[in-house]
DSSP file (Angstrom, degrees, kcal/mol; ACC not computed):
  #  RESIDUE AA STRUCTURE BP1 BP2  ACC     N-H-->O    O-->H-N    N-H-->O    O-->H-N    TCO  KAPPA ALPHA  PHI   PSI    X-CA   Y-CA   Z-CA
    1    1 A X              0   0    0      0, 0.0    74,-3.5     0, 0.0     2,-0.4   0.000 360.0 360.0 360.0 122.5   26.4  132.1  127.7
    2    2 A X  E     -ab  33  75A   0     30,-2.3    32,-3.1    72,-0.2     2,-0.5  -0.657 360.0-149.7 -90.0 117.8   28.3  134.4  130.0
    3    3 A X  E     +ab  34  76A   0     72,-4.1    74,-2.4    -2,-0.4    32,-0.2  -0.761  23.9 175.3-113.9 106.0   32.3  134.5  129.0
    4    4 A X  E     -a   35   0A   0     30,-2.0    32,-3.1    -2,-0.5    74,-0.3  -0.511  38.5-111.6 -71.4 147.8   34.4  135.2  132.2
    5    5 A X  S    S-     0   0    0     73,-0.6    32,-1.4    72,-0.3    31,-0.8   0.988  77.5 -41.7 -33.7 -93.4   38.0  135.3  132.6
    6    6 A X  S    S-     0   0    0     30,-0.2    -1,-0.2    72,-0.2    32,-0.1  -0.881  75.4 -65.8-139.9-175.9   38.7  132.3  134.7
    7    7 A X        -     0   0    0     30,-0.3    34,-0.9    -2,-0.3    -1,-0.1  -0.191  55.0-126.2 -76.6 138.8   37.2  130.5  137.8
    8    8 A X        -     0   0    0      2,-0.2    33,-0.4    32,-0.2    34,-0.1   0.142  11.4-129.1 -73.2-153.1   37.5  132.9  141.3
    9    9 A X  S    S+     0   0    0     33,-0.2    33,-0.1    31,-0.2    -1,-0.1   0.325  90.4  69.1-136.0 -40.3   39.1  131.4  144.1
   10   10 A X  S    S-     0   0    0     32,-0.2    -2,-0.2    31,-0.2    31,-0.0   0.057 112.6 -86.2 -90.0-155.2   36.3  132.4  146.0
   11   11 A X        -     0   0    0      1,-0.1    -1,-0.0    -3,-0.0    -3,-0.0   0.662  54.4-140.6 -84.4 -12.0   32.6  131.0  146.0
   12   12 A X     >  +     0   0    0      1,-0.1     4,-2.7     3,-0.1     5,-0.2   0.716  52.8 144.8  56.1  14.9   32.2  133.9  143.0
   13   13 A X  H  >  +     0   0    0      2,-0.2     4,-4.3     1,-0.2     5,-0.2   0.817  66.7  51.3 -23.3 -69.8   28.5  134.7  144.6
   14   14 A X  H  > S+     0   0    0      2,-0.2     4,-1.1     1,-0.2    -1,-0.2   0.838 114.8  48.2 -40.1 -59.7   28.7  138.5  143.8
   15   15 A X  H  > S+     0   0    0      1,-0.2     4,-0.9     2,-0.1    -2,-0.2   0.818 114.9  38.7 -74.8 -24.6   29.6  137.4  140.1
   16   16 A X  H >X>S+     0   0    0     -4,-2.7     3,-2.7     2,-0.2     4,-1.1   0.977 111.0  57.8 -83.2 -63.2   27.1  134.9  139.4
   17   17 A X  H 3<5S+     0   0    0     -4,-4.3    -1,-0.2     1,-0.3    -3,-0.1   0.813 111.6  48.2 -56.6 -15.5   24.1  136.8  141.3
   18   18 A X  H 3<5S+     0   0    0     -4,-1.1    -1,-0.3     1,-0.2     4,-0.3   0.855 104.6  59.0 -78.1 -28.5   25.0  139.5  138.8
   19   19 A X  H <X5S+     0   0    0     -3,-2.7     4,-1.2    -4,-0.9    -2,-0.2   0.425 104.0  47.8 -55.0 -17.9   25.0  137.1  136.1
   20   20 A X  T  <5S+     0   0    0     -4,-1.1     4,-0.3     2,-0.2    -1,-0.2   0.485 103.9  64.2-105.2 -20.9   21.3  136.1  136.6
   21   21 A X  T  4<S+     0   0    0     -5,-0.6     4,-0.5     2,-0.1    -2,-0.2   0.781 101.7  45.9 -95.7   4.4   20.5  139.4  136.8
   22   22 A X  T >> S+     0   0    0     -4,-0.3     4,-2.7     2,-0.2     3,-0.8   0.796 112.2  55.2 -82.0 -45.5   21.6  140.0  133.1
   23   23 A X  T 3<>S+     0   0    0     -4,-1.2     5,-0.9     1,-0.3    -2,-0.1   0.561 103.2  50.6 -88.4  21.8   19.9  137.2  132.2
   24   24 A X  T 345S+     0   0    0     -4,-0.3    -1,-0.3     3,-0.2    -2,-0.2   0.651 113.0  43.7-105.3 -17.3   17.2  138.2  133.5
   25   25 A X  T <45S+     0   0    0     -3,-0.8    -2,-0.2    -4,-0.5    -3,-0.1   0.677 111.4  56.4 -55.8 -48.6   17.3  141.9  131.6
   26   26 A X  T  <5S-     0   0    0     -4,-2.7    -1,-0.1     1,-0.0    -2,-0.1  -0.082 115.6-123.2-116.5  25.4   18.3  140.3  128.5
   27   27 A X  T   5 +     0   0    0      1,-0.1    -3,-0.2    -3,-0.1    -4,-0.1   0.317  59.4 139.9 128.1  14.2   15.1  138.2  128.8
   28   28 A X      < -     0   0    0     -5,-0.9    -1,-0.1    -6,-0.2     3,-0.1   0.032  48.7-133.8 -70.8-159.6   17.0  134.0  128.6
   29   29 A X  S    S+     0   0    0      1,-0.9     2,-0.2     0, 0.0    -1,-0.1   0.354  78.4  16.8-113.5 -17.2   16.0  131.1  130.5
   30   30 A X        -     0   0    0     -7,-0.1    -1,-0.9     2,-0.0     2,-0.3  -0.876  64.9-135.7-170.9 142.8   19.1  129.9  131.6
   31   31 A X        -     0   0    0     -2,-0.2     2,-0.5    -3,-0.1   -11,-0.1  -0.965   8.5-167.5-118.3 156.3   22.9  130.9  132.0
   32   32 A X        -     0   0    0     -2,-0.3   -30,-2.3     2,-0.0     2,-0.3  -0.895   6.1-158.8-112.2 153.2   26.2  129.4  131.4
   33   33 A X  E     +a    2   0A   0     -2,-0.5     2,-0.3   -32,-0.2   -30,-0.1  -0.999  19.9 155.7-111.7 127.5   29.3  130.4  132.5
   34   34 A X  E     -a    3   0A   0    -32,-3.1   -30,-2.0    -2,-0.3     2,-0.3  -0.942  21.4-147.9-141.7-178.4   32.5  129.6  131.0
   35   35 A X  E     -a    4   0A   0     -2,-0.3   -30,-0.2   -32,-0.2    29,-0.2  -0.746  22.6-116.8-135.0 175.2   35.7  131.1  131.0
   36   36 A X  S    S+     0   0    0    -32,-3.1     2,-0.2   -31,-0.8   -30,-0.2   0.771  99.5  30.7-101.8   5.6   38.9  131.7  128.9
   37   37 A X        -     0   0    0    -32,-1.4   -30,-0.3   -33,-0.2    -1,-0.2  -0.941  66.9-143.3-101.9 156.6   40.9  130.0  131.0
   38   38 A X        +     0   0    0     -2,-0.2     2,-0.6   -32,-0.1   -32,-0.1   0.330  67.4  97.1-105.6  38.8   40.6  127.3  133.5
   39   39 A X        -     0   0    0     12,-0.0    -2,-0.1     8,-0.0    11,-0.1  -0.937  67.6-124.5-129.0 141.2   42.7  128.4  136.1
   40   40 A X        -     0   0    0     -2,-0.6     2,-0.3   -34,-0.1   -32,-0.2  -0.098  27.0-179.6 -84.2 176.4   41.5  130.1  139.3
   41   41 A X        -     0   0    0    -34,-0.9   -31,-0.2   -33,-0.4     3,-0.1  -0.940  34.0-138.7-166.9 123.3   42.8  133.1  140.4
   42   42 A X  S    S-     0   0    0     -2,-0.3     2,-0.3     1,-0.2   -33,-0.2   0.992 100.8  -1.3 -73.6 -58.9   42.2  135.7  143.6
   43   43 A X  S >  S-     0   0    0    -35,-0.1     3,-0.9    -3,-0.1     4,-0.3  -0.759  83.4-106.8-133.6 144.6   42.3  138.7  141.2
   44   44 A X  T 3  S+     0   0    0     -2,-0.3     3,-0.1     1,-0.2     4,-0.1   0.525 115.1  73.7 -44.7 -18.1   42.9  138.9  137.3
   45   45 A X  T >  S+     0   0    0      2,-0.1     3,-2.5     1,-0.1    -1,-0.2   0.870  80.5  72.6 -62.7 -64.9   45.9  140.1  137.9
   46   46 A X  T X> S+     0   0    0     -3,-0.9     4,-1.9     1,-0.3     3,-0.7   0.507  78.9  75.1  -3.3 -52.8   46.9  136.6  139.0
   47   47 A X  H 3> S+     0   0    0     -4,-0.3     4,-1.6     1,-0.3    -1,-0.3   0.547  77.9  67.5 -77.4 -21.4   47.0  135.3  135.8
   48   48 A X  H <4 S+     0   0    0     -3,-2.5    -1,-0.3     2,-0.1    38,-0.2   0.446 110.0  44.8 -85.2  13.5   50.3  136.9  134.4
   49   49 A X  H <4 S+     0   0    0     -3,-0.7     3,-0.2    -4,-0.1    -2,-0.2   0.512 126.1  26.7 -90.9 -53.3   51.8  134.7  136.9
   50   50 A X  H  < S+     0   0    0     -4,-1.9    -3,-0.2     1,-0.2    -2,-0.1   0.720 113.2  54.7 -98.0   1.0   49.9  131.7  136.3
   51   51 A X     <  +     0   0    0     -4,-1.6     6,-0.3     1,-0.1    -1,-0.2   0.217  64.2 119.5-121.1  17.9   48.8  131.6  132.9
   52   52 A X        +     0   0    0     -3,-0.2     2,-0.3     4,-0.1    -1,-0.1   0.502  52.6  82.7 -61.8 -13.1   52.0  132.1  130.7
   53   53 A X  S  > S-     0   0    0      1,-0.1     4,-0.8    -3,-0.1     3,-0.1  -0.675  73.5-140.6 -92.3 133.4   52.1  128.8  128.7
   54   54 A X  H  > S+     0   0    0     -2,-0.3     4,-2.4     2,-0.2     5,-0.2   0.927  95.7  70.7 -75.2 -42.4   49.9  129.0  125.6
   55   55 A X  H  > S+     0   0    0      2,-0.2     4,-1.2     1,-0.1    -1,-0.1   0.869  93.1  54.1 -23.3 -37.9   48.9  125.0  126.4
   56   56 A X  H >4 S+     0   0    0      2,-0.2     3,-2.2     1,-0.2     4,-0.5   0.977 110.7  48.1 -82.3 -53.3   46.9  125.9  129.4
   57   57 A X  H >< S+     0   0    0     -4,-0.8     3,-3.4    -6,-0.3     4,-0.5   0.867 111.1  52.7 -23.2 -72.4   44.8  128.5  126.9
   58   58 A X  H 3< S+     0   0    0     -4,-2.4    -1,-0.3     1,-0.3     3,-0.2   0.459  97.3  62.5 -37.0 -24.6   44.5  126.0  124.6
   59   59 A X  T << S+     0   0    0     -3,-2.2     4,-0.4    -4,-1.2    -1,-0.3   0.410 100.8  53.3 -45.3 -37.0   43.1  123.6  127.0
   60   60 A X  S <> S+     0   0    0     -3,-3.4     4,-2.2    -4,-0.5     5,-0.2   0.624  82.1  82.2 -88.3  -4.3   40.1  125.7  127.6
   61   61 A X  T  4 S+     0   0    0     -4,-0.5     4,-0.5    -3,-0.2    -1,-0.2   0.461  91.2  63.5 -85.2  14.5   38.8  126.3  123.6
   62   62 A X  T >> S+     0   0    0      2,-0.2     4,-1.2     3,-0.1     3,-0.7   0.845 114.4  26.4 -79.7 -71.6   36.9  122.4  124.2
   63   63 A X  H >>>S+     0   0    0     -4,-0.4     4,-2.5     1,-0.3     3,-1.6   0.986 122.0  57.1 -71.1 -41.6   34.4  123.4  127.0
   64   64 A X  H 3X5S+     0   0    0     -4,-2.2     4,-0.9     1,-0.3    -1,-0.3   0.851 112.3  46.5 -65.8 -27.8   34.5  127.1  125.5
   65   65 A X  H <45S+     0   0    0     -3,-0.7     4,-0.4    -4,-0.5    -1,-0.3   0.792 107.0  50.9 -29.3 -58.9   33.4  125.4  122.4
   66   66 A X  H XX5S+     0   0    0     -3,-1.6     4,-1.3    -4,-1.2     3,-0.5   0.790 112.6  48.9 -68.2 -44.4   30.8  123.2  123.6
   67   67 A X  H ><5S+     0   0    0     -4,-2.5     3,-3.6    -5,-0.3    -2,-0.2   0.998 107.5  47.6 -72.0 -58.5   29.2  125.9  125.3
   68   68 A X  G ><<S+     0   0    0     -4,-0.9     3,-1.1    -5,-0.5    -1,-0.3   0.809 112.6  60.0 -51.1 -25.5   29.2  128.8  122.4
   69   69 A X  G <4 S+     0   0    0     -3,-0.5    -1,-0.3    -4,-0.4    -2,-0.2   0.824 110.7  39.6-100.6 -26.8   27.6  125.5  120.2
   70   70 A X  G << S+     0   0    0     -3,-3.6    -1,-0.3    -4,-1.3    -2,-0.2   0.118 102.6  97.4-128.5  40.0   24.8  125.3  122.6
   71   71 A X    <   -     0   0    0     -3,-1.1     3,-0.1    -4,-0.1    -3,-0.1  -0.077  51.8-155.5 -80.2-174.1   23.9  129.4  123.2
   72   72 A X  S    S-     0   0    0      1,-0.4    36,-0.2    -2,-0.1     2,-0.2   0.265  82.3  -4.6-147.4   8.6   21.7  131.6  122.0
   73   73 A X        -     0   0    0     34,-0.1     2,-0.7    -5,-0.0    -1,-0.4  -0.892  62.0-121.9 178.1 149.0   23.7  134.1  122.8
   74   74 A X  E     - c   0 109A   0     34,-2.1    36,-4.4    -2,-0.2     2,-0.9  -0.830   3.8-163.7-124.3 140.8   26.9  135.4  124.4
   75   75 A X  E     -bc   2 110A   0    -74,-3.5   -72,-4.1    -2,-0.7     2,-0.4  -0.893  20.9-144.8-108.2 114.0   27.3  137.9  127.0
   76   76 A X  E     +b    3   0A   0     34,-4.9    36,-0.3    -2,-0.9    41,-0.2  -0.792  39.5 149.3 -94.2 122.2   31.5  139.2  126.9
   77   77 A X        +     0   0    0    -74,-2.4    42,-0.4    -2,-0.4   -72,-0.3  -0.124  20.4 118.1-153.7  42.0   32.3  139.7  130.6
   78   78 A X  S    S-     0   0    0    -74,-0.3   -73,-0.6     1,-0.2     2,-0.2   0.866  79.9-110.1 -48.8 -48.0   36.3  138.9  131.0
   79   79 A X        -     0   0    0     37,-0.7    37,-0.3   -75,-0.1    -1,-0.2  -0.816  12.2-110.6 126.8-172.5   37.0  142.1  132.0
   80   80 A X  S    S+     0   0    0     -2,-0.2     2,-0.3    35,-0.1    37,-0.1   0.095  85.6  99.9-132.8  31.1   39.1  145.0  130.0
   81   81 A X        -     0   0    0     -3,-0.1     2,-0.2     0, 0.0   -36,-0.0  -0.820  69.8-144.7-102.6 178.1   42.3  145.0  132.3
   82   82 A X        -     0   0    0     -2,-0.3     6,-0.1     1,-0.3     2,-0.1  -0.432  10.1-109.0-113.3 167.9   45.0  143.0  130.4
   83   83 A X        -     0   0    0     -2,-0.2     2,-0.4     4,-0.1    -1,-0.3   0.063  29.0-130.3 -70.4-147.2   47.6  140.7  131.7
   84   84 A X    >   +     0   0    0    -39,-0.2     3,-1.8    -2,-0.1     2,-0.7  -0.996  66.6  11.2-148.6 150.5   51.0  141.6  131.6
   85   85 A X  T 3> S-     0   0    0     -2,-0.4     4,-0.6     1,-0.2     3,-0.5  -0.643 119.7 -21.7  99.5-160.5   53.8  139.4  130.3
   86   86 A X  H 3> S+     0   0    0     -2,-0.7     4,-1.1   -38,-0.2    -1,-0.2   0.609 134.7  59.5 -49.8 -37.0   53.2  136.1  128.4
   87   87 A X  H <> S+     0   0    0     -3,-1.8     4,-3.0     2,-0.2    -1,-0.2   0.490  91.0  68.3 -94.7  -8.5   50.1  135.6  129.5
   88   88 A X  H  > S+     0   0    0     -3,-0.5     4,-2.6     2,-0.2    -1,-0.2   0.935 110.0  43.8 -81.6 -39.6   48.9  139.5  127.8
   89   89 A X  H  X S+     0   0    0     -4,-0.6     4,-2.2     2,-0.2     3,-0.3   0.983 113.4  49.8 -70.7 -65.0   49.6  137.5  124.1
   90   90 A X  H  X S+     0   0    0     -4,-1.1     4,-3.7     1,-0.3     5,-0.3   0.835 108.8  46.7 -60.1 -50.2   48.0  134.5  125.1
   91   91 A X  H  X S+     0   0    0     -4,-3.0     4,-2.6     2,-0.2    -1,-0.3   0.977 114.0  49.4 -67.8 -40.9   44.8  136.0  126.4
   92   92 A X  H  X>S+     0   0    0     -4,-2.6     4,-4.1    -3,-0.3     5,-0.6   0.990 113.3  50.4 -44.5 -58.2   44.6  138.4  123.0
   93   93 A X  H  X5S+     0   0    0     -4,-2.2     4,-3.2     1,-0.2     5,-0.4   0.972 112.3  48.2 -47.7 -55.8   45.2  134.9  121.0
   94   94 A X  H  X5S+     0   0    0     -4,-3.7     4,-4.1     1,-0.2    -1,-0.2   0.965 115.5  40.6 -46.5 -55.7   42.3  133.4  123.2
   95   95 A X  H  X5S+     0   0    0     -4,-2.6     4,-2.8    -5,-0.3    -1,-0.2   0.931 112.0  56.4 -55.6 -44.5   39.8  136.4  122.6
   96   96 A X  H  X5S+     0   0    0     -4,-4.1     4,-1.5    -5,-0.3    -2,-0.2   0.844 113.3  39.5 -52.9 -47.8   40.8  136.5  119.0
   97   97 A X  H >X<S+     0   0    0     -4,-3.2     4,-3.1    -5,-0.6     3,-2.2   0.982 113.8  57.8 -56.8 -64.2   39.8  132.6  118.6
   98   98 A X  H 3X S+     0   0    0     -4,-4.1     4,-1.8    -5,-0.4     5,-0.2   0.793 110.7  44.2 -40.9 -45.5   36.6  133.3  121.0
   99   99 A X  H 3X S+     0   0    0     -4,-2.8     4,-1.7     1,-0.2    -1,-0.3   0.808 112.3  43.4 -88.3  -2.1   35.5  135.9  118.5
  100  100 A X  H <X S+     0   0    0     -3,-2.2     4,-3.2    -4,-1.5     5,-0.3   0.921 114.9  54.7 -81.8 -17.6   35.9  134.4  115.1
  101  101 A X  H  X S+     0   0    0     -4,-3.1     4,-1.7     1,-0.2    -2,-0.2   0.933 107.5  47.6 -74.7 -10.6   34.4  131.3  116.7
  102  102 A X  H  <>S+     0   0    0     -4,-1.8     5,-1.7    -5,-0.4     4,-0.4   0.938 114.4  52.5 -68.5 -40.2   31.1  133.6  117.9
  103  103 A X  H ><5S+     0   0    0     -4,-1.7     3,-2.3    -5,-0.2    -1,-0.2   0.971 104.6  53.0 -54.6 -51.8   31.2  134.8  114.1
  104  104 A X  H 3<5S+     0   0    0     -4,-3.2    -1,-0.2    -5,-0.3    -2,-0.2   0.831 115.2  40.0 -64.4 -31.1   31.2  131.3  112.7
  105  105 A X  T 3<5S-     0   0    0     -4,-1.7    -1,-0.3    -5,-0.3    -2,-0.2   0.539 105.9-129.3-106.3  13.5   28.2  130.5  114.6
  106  106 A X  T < 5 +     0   0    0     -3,-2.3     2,-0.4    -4,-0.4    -3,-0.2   0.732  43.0 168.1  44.5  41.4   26.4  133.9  114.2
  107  107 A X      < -     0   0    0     -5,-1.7    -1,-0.2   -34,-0.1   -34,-0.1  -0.638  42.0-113.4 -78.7 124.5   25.5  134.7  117.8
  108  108 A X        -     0   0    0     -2,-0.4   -34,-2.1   -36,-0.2     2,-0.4  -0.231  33.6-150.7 -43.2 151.8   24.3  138.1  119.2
  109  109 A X  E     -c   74   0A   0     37,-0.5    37,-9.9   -36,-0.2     2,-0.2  -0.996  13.5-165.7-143.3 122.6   27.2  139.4  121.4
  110  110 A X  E     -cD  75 145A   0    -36,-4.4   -34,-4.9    -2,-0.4    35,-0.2  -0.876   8.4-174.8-128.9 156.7   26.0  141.7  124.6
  111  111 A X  E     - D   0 144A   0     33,-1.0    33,-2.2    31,-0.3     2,-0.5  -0.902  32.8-107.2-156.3 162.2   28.1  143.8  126.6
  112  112 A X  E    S- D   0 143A   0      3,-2.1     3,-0.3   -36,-0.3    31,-0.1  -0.787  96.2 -28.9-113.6 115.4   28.5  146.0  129.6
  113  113 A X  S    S-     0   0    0     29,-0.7    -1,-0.2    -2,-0.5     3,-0.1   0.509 123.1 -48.0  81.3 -25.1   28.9  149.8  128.4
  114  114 A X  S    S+     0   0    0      1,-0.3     2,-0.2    28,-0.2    -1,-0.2   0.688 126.6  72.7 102.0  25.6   30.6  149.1  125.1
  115  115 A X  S    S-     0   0    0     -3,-0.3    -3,-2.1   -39,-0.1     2,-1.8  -0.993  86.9-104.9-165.6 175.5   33.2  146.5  126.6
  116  116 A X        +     0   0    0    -37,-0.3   -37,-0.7    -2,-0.2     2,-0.3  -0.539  52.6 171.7-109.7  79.6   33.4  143.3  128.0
  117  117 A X        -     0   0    0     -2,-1.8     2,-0.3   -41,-0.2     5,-0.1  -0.629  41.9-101.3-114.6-169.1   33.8  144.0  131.8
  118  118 A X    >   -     0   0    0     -2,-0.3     3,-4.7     1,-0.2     4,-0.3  -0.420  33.2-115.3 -83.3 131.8   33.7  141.8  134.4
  119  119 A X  T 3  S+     0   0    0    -42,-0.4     4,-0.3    -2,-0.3    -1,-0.2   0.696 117.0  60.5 -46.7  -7.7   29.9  141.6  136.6
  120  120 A X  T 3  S+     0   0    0      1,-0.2    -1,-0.3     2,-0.1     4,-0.1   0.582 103.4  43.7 -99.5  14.7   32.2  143.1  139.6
  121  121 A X  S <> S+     0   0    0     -3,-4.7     4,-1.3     2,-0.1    -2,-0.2   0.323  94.0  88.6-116.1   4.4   33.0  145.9  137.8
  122  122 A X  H  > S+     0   0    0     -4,-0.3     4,-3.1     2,-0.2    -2,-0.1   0.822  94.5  42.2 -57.7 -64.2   29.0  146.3  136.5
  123  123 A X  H  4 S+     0   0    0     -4,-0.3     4,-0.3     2,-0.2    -1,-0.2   0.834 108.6  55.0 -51.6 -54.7   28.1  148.5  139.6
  124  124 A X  H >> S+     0   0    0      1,-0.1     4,-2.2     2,-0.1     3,-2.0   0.982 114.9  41.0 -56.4 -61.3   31.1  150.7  139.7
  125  125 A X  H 3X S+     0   0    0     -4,-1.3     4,-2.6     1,-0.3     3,-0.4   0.992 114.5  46.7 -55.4 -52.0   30.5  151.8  135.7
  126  126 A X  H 3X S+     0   0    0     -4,-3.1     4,-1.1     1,-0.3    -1,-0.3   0.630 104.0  65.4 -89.6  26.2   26.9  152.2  135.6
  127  127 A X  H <4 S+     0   0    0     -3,-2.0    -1,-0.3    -4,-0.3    -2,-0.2   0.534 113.9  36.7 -94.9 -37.3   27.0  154.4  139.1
  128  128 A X  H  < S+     0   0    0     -4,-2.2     3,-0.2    -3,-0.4    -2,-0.2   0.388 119.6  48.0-108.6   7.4   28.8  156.8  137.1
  129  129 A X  H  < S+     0   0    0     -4,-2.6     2,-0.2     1,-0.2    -3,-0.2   0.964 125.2  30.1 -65.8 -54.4   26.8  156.3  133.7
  130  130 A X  S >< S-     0   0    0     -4,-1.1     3,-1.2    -5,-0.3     2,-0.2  -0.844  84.5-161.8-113.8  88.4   23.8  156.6  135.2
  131  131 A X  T 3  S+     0   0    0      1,-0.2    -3,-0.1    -3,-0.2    -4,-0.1  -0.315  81.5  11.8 -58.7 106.0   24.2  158.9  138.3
  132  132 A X  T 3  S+     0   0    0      1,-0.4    -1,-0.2    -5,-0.2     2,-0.1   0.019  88.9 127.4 126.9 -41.3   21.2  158.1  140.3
  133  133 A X    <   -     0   0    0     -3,-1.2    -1,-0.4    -7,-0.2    -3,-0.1  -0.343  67.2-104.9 -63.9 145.4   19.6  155.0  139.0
  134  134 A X     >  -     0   0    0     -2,-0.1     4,-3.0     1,-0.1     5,-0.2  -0.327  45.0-104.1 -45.1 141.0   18.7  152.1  141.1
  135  135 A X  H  > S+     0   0    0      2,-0.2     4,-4.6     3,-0.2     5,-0.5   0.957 117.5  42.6 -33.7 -73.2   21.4  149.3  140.2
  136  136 A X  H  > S+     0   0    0      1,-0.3     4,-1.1     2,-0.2     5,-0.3   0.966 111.3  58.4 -53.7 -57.2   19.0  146.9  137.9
  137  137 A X  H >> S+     0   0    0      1,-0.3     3,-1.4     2,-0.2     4,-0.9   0.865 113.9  33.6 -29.3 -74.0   17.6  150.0  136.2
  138  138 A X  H >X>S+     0   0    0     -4,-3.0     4,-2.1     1,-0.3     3,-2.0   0.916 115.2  55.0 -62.7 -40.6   21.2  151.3  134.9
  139  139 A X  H 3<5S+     0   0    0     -4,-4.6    -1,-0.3     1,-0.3    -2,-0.2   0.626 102.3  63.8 -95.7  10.7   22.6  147.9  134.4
  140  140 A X  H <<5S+     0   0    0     -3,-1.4    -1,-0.3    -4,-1.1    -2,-0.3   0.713 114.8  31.0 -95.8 -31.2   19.2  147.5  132.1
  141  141 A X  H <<5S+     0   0    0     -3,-2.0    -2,-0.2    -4,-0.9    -3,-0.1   0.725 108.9  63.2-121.1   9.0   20.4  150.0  129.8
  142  142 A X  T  <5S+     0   0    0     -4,-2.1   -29,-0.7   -12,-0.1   -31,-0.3   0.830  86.9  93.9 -79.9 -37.0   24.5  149.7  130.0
  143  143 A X  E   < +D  112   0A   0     -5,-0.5     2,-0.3   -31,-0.1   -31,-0.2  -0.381  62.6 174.4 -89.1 159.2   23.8  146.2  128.5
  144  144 A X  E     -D  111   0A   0    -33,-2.2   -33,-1.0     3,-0.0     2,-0.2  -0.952  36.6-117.8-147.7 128.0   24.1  146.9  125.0
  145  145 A X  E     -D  110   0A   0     -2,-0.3     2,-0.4   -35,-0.2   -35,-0.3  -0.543  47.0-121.6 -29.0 123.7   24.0  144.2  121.6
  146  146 A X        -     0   0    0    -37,-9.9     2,-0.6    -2,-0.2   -37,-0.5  -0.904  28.8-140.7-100.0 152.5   27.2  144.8  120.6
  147  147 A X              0   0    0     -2,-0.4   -37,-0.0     1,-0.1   -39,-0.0  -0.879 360.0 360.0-118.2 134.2   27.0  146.1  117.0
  148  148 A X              0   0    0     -2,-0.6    -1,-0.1     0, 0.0    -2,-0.0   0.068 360.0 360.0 -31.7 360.0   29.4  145.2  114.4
């Protein structure tokens, strides 16, 4: 299970094809995506505009539920910029749920670098992590177990 912020706007191509290629390093069969909201958004940014009510957070821990109940794993890829506003508390409260429910159900938790950023920010980081490497290569050893 891949955890994204919320749903693009666009056709989200770029993020998913990156998404298959993690789970294809980290060795599943299948990915999910879900996100910690359900409301789309151009940019992440977006979301301190639209996402200010704690209801609509609350609204997403059902599928984000369902999903974590039937992983084998989680991959944290929201991103690390914050919102701003209302919406910056809500998303903490949301992350804060996400991880005690990841605890409860004892799932490995992978990550890009040693943070949970988003697969369009994948490229940028491990082009200066690993200066040189072919893409898959570096993004084979930025993804990390995170350890407790």
């Amino acid at each position: 299970m891949v955890v994204a912020c919320n749903p693009p706007t666009t056709s989200g191509e770029r993020t998913l094809t990156r998404v298959e290629m993690a789970r294809k390093i980290l060795g599943f069969d299948e990915v999910r995506v879900s996100n910690l909201i359900g409301i789309p958004t151009y940019r992440s940014g977006g979301l301190s505009e639209v996402a200010a009510e704690h209801g609509i957070w609350l609204a997403s821990r059902s599928a984000l539920s369902d999903a974590l109940f039937e992983a084998s794993a989680v991959l944290l890829a929201y991103g690390i910029t914050l919102p701003t506003g209302p919406a910056r508390h809500h998303f903490r409260q949301q992350v804060n749920w996400l991880e005690v429910e990841i605890k409860k159900l004892s799932l490995p938790v992978y990550w890009v670098g040693g943070a949970p950023r988003h697969p369009s920010r994948w490229q940028r980081y491990t082009f200066r992590a690993f200066s040189g490497e072919e893409f898959f290569e570096a993004l084979s050893r930025a993804l990390v177990e995170r350890k407790e």
